[in-house]
mmCIF file as gemmi writes it, N, C-alpha and C atoms, coordinates in Angstrom:
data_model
loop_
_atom_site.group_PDB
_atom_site.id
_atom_site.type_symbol
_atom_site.label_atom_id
_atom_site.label_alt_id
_atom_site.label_comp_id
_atom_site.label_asym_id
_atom_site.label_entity_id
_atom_site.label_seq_id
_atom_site.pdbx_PDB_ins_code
_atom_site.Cartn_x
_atom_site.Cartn_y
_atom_site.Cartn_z
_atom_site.occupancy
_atom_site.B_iso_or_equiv
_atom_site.pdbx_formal_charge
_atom_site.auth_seq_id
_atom_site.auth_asym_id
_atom_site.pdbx_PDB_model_num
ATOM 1 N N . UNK Axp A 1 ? 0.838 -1.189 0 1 0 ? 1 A 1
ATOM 2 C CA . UNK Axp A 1 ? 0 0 0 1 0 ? 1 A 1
ATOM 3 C C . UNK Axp A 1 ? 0.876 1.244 0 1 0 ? 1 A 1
ATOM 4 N N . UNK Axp A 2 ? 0.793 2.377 -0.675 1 0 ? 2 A 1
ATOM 5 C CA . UNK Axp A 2 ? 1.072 3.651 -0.456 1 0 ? 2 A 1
ATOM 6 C C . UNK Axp A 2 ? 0.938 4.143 0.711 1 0 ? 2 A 1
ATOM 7 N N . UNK Axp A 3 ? 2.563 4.719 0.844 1 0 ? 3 A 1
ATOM 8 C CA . UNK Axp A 3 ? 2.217 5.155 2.166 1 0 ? 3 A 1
ATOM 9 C C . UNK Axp A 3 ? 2.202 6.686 2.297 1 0 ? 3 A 1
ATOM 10 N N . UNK Axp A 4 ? 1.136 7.087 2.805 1 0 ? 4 A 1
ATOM 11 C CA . UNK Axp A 4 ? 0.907 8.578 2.88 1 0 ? 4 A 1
ATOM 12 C C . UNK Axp A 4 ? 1.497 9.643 4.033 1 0 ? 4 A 1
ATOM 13 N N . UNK Axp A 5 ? 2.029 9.049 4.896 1 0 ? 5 A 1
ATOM 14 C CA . UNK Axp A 5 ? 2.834 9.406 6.101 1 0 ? 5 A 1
ATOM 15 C C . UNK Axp A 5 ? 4.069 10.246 5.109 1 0 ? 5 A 1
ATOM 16 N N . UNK Axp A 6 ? 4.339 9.874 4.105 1 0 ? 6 A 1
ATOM 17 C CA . UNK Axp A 6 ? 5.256 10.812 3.548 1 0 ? 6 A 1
ATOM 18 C C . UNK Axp A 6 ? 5.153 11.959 2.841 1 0 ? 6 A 1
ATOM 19 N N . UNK Axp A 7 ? 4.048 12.299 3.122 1 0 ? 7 A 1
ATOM 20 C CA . UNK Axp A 7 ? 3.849 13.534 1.963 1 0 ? 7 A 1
ATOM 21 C C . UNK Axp A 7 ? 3.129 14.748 2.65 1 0 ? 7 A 1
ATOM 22 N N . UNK Axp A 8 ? 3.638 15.492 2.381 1 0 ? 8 A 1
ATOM 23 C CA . UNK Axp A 8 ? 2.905 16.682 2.835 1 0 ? 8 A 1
ATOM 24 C C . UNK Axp A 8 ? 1.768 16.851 2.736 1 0 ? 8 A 1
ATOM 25 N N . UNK Axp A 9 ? 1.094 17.743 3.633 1 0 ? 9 A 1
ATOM 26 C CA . UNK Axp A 9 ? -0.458 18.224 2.855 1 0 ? 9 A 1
ATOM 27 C C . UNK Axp A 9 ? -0.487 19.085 2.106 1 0 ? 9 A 1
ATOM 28 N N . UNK Axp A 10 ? -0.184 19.37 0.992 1 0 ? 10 A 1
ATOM 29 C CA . UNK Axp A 10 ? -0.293 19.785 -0.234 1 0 ? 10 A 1
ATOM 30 C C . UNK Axp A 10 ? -0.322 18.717 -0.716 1 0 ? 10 A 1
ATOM 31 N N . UNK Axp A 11 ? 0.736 17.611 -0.523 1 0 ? 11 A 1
ATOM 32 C CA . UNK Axp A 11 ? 0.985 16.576 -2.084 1 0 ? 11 A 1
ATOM 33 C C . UNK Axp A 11 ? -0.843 15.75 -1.852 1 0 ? 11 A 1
ATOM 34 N N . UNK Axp A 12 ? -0.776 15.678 -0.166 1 0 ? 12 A 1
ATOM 35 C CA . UNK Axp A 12 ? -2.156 15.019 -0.055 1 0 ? 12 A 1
ATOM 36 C C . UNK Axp A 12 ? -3.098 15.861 -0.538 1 0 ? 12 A 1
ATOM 37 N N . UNK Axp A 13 ? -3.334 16.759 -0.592 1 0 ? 13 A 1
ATOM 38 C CA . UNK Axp A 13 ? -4.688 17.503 -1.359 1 0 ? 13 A 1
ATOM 39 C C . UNK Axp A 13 ? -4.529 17.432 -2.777 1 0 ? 13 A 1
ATOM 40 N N . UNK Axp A 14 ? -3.299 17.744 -3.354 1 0 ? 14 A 1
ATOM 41 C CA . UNK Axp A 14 ? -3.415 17.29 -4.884 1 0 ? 14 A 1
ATOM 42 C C . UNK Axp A 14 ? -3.41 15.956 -4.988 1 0 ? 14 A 1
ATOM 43 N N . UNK Axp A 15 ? -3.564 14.959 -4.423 1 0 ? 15 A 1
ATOM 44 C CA . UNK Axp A 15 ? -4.165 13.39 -4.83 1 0 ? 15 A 1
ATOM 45 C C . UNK Axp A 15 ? -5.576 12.999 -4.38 1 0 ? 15 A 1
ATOM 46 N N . UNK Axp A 16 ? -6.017 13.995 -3.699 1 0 ? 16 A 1
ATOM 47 C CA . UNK Axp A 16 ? -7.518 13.904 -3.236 1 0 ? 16 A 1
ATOM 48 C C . UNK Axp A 16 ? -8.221 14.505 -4.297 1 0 ? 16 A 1
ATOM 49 N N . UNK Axp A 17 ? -7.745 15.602 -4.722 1 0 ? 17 A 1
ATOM 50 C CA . UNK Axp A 17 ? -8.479 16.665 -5.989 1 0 ? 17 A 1
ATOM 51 C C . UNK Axp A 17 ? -8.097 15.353 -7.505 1 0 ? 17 A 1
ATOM 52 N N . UNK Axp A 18 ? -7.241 14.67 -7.299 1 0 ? 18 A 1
ATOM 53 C CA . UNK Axp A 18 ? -7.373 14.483 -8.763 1 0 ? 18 A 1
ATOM 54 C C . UNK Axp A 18 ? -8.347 12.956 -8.856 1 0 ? 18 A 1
ATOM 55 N N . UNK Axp A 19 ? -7.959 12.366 -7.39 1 0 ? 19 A 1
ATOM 56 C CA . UNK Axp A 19 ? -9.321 11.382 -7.457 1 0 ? 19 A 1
ATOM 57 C C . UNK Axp A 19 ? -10.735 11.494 -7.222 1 0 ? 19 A 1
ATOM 58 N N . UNK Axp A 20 ? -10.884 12.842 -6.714 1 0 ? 20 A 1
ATOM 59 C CA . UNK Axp A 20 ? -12.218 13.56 -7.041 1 0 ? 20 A 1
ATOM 60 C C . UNK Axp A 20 ? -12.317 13.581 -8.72 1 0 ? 20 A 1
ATOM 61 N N . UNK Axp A 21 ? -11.135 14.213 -9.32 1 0 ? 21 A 1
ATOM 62 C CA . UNK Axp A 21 ? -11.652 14.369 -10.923 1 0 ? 21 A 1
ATOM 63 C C . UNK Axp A 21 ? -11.93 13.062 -11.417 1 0 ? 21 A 1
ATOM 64 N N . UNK Axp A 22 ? -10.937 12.449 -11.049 1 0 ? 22 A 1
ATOM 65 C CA . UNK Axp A 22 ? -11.572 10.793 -11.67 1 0 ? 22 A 1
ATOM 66 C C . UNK Axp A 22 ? -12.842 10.359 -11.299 1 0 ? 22 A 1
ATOM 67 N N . UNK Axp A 23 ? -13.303 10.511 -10.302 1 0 ? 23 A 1
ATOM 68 C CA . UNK Axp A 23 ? -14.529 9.779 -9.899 1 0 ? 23 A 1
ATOM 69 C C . UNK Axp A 23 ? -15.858 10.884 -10.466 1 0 ? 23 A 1
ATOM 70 N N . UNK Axp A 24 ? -15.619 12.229 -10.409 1 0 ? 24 A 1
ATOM 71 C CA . UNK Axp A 24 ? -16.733 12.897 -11.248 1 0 ? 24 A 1
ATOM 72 C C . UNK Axp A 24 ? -16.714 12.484 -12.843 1 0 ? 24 A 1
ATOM 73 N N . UNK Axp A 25 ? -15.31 12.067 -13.439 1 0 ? 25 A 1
ATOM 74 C CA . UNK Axp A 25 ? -15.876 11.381 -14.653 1 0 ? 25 A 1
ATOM 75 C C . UNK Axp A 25 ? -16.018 10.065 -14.871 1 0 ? 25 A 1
ATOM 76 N N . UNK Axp A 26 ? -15.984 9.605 -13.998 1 0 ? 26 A 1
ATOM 77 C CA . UNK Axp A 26 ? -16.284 7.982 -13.92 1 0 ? 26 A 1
ATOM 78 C C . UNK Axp A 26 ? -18.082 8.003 -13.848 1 0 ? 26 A 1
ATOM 79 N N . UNK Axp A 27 ? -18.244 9.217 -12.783 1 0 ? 27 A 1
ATOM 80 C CA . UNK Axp A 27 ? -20.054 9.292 -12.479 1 0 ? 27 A 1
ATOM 81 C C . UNK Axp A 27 ? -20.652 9.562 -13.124 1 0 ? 27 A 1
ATOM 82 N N . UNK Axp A 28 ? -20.055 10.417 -14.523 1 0 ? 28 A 1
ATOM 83 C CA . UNK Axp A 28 ? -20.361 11.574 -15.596 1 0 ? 28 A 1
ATOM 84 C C . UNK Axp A 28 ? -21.377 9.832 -16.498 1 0 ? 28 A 1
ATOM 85 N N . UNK Axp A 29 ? -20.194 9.117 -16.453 1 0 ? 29 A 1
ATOM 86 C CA . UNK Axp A 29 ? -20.268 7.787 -17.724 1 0 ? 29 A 1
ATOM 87 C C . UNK Axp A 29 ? -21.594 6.709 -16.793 1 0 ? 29 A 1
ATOM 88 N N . UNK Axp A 30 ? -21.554 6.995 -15.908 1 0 ? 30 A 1
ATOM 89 C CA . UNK Axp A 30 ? -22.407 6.005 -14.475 1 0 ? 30 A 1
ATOM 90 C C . UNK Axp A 30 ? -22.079 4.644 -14.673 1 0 ? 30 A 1
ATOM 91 N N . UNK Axp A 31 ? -20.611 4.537 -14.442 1 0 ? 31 A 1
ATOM 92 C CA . UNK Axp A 31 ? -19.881 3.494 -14.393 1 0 ? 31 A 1
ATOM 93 C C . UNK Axp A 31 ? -19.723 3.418 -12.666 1 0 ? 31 A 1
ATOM 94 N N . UNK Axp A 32 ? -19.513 2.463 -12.188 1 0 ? 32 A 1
ATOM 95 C CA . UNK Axp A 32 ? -19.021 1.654 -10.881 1 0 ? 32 A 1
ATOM 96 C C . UNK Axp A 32 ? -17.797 1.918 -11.157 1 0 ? 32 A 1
ATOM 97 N N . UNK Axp A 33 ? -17.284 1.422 -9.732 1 0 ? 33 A 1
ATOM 98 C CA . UNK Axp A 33 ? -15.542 1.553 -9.468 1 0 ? 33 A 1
ATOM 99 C C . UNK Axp A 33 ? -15.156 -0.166 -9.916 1 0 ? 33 A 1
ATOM 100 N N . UNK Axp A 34 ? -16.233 -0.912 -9.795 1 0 ? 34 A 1
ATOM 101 C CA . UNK Axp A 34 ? -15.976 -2.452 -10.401 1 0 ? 34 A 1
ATOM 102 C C . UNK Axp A 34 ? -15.904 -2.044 -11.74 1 0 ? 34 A 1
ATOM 103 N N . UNK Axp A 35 ? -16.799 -1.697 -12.553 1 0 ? 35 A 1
ATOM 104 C CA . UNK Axp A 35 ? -16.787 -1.584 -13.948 1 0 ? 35 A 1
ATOM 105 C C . UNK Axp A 35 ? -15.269 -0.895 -14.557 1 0 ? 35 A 1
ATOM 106 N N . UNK Axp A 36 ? -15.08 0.308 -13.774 1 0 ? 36 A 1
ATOM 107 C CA . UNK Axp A 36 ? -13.641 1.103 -14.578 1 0 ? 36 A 1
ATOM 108 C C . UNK Axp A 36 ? -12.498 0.383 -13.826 1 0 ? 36 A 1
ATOM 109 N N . UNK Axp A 37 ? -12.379 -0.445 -13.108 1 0 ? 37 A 1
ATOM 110 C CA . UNK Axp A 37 ? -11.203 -1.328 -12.804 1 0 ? 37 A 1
ATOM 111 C C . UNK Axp A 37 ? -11.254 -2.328 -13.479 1 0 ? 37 A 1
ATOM 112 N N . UNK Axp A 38 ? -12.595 -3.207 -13.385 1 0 ? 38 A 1
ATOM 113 C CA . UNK Axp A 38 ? -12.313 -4.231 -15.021 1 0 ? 38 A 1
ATOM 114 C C . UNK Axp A 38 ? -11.668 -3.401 -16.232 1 0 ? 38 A 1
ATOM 115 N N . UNK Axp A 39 ? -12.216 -2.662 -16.787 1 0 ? 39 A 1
ATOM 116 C CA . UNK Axp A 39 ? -11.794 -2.352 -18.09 1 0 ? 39 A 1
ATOM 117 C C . UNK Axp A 39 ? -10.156 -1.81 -17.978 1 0 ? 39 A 1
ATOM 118 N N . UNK Axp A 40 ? -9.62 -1.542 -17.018 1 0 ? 40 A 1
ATOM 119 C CA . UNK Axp A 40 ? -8.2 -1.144 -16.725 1 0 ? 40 A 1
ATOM 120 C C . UNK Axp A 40 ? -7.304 -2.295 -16.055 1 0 ? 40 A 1
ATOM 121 N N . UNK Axp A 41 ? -8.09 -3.428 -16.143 1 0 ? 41 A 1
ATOM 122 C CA . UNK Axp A 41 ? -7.231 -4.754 -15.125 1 0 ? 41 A 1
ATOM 123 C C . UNK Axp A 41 ? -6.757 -3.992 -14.005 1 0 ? 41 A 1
ATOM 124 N N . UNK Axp A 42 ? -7.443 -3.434 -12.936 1 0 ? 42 A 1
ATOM 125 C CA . UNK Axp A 42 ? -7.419 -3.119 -11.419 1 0 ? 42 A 1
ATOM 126 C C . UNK Axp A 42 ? -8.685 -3.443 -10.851 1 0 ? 42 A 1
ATOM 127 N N . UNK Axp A 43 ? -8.365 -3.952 -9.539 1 0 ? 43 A 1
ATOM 128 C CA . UNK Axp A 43 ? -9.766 -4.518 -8.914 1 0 ? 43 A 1
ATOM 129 C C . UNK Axp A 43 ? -10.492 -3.248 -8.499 1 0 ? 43 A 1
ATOM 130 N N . UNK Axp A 44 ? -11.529 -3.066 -7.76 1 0 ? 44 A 1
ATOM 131 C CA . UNK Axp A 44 ? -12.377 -1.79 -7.725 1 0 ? 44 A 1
ATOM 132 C C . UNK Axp A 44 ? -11.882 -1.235 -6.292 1 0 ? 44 A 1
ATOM 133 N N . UNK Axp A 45 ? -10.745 -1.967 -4.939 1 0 ? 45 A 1
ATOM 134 C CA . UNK Axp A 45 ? -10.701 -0.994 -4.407 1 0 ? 45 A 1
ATOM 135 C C . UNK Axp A 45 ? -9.128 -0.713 -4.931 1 0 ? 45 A 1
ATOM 136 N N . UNK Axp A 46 ? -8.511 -0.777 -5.651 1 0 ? 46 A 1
ATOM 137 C CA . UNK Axp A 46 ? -7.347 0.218 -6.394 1 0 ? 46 A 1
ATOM 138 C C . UNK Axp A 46 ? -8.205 1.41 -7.052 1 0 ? 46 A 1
ATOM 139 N N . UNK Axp A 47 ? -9.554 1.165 -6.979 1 0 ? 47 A 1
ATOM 140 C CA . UNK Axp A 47 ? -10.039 2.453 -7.962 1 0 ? 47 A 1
ATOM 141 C C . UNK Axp A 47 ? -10.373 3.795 -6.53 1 0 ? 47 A 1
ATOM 142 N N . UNK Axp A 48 ? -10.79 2.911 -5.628 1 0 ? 48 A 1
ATOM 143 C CA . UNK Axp A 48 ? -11.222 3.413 -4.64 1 0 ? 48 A 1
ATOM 144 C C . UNK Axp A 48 ? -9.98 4.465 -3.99 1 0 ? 48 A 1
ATOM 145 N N . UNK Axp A 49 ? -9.023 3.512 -3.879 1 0 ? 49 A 1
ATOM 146 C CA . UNK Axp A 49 ? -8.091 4.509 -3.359 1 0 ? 49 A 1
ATOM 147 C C . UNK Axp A 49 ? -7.701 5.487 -4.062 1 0 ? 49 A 1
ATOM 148 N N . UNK Axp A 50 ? -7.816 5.272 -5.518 1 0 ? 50 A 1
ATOM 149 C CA . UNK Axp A 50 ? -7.071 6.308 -5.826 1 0 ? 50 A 1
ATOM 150 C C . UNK Axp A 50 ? -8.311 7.623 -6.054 1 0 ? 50 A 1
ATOM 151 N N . UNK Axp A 51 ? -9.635 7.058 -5.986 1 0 ? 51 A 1
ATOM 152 C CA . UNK Axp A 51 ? -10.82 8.42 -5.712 1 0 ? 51 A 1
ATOM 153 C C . UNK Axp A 51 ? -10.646 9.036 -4.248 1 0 ? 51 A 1
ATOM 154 N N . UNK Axp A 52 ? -10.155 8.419 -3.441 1 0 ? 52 A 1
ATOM 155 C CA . UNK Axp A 52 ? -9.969 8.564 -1.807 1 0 ? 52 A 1
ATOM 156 C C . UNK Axp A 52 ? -8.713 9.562 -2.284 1 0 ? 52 A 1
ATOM 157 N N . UNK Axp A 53 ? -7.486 9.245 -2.607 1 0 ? 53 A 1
ATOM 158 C CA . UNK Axp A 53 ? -6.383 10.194 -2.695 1 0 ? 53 A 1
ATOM 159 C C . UNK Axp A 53 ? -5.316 9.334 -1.698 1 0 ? 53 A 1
ATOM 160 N N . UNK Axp A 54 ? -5.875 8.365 -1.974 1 0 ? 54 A 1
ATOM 161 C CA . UNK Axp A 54 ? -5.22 7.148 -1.39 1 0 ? 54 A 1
ATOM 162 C C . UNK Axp A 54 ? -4.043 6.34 -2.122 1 0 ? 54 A 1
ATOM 163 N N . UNK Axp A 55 ? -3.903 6.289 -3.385 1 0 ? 55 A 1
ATOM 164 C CA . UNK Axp A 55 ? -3.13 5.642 -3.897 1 0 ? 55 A 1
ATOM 165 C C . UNK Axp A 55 ? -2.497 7.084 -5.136 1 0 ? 55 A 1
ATOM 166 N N . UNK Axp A 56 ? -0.942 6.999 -4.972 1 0 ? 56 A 1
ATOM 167 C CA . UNK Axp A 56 ? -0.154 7.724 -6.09 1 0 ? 56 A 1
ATOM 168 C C . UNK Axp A 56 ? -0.654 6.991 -7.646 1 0 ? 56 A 1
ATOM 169 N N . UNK Axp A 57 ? -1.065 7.916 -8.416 1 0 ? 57 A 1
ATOM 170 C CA . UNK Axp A 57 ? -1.456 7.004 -9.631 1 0 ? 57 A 1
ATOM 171 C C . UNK Axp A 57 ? -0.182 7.293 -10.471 1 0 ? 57 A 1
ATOM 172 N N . UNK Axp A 58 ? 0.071 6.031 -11.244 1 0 ? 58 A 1
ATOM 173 C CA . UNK Axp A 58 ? 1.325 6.231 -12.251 1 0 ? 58 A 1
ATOM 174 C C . UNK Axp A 58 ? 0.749 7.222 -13.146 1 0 ? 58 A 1
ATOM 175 N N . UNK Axp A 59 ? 1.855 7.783 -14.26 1 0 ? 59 A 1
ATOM 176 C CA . UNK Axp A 59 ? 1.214 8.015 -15.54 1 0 ? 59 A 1
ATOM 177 C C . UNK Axp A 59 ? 0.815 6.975 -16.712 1 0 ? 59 A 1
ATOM 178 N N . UNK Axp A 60 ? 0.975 6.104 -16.742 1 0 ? 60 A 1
ATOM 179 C CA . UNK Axp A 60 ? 0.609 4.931 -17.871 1 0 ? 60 A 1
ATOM 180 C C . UNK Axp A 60 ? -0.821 4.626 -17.093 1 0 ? 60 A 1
ATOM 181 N N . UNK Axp A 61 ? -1.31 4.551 -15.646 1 0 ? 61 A 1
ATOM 182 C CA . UNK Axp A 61 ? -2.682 4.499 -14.942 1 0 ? 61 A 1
ATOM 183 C C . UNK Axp A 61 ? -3.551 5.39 -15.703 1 0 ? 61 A 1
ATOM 184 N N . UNK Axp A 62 ? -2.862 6.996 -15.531 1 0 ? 62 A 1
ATOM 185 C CA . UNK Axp A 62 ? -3.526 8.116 -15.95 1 0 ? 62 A 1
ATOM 186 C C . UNK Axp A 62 ? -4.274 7.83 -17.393 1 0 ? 62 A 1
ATOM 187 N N . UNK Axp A 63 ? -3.186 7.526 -18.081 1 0 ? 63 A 1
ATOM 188 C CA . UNK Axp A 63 ? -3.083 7.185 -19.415 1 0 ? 63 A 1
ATOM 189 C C . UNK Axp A 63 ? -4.946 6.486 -19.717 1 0 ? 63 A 1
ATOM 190 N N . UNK Axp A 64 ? -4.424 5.347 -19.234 1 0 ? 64 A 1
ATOM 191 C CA . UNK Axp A 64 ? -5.27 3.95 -19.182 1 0 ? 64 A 1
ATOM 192 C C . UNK Axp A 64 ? -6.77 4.812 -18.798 1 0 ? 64 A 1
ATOM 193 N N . UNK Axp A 65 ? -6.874 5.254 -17.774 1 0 ? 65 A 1
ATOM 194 C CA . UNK Axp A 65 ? -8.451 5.827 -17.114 1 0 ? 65 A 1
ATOM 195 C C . UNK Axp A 65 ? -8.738 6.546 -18.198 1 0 ? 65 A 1
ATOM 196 N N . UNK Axp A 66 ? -7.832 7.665 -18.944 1 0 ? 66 A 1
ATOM 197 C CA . UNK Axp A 66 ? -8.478 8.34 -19.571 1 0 ? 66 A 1
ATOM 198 C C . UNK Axp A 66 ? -9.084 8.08 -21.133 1 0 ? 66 A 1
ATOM 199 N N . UNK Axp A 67 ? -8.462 6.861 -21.393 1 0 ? 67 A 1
ATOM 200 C CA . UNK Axp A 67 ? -8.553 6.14 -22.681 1 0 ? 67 A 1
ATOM 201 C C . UNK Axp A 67 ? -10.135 5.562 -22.064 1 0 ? 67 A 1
ATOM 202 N N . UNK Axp A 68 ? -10.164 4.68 -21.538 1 0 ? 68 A 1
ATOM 203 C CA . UNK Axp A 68 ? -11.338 4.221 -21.17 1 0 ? 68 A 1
ATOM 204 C C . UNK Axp A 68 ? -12.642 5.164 -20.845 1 0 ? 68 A 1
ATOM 205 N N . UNK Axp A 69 ? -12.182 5.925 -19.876 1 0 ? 69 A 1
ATOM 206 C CA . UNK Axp A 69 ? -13.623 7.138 -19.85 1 0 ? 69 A 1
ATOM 207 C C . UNK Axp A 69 ? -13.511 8.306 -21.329 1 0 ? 69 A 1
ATOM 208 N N . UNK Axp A 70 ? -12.73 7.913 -21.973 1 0 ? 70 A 1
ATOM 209 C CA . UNK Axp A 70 ? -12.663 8.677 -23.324 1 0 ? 70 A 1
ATOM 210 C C . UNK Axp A 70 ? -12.778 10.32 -22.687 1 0 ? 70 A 1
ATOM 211 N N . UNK Axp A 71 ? -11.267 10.333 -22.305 1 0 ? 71 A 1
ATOM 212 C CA . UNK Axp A 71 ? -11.699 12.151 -21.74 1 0 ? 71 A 1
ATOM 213 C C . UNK Axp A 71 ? -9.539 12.241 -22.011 1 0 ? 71 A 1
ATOM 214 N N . UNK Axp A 72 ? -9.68 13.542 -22.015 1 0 ? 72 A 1
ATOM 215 C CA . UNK Axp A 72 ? -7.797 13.429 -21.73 1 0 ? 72 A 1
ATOM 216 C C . UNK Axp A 72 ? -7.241 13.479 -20.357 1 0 ? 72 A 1
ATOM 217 N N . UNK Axp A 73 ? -6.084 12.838 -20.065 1 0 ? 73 A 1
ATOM 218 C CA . UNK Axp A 73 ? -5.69 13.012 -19.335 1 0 ? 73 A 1
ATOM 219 C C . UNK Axp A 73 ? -5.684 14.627 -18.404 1 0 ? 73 A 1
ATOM 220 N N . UNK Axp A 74 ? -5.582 15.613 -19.035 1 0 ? 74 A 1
ATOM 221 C CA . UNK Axp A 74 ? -5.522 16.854 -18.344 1 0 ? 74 A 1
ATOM 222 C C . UNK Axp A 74 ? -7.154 16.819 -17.644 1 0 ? 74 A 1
ATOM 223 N N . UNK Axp A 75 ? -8.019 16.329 -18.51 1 0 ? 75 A 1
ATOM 224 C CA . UNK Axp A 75 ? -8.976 16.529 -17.347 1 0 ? 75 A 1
ATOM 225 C C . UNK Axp A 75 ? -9.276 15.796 -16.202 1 0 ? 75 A 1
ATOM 226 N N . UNK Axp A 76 ? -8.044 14.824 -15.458 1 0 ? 76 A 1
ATOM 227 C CA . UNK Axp A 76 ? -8.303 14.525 -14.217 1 0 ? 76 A 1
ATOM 228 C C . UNK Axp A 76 ? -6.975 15.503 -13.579 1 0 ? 76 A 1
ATOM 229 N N . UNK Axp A 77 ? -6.158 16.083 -14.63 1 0 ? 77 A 1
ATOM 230 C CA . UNK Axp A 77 ? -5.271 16.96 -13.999 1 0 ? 77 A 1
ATOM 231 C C . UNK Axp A 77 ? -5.399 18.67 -13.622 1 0 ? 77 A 1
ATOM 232 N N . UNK Axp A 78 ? -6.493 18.996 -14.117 1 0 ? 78 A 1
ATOM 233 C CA . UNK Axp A 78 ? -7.131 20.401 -14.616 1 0 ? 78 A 1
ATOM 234 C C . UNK Axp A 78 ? -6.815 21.234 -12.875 1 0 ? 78 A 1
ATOM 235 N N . UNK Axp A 79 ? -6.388 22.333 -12.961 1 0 ? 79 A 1
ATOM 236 C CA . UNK Axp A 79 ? -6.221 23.091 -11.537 1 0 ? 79 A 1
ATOM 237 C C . UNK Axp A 79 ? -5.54 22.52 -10.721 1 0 ? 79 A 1
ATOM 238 N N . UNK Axp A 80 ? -4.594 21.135 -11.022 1 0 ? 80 A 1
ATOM 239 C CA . UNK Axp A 80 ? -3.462 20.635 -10.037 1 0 ? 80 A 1
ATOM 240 C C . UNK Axp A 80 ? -2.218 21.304 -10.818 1 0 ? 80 A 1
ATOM 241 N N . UNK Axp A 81 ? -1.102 21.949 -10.189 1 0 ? 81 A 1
ATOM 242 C CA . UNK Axp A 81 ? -1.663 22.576 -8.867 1 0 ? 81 A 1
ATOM 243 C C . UNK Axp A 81 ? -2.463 23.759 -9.269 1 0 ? 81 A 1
ATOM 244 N N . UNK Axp A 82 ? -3.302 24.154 -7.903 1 0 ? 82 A 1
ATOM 245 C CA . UNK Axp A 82 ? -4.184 25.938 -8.418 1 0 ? 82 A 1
ATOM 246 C C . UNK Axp A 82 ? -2.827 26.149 -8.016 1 0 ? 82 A 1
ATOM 247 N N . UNK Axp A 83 ? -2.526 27.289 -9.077 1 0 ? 83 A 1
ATOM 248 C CA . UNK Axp A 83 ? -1.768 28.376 -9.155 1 0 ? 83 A 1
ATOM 249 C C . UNK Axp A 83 ? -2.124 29.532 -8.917 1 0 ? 83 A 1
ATOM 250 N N . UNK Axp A 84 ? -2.015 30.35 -7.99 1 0 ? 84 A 1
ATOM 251 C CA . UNK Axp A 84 ? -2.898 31.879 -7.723 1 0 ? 84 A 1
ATOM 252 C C . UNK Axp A 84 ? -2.068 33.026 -8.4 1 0 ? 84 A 1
């Protein structure tokens, strides 16, 4: 498991915000966290964590989610980081 004891809270809020973006377009499609982990060969709580901000997602992951929910990658990255 990822361990989150190492990261600041910043790095933790930008992995919470981007598994929020994943899971608003996962909800957009009204797919399950079973359904978009089948189609990515991950079981549904690897999907979970990483909507929790629980799991570091690779980029080839990124890749993969966004091919499947047919969206680009920038839109689970959109406002990471807000820049003021």
């Amino acid at each position: 498991m990822f361990d989150m004891s190492n990261l600041t809270e910043e790095e933790k809020k930008y992995l919470i915000k981007l598994g929020n973006q994943i899971r608003e377009v996962r909800n957009s499609k009204a797919w399950t966290q079973k359904k978009l982990g089948g189609e990515i060969e991950k079981e549904r709580a690897y999907i979970s964590k990483i909507e929790r901000g629980l799991q570091n997602v690779t980029f080839l992951t990124l890749v993969k989610l966004a091919d499947v929910l047919d969206c680009d990658v920038t839109t689970f990255t959109k406002n990471i980081p807000d820049i003021e």
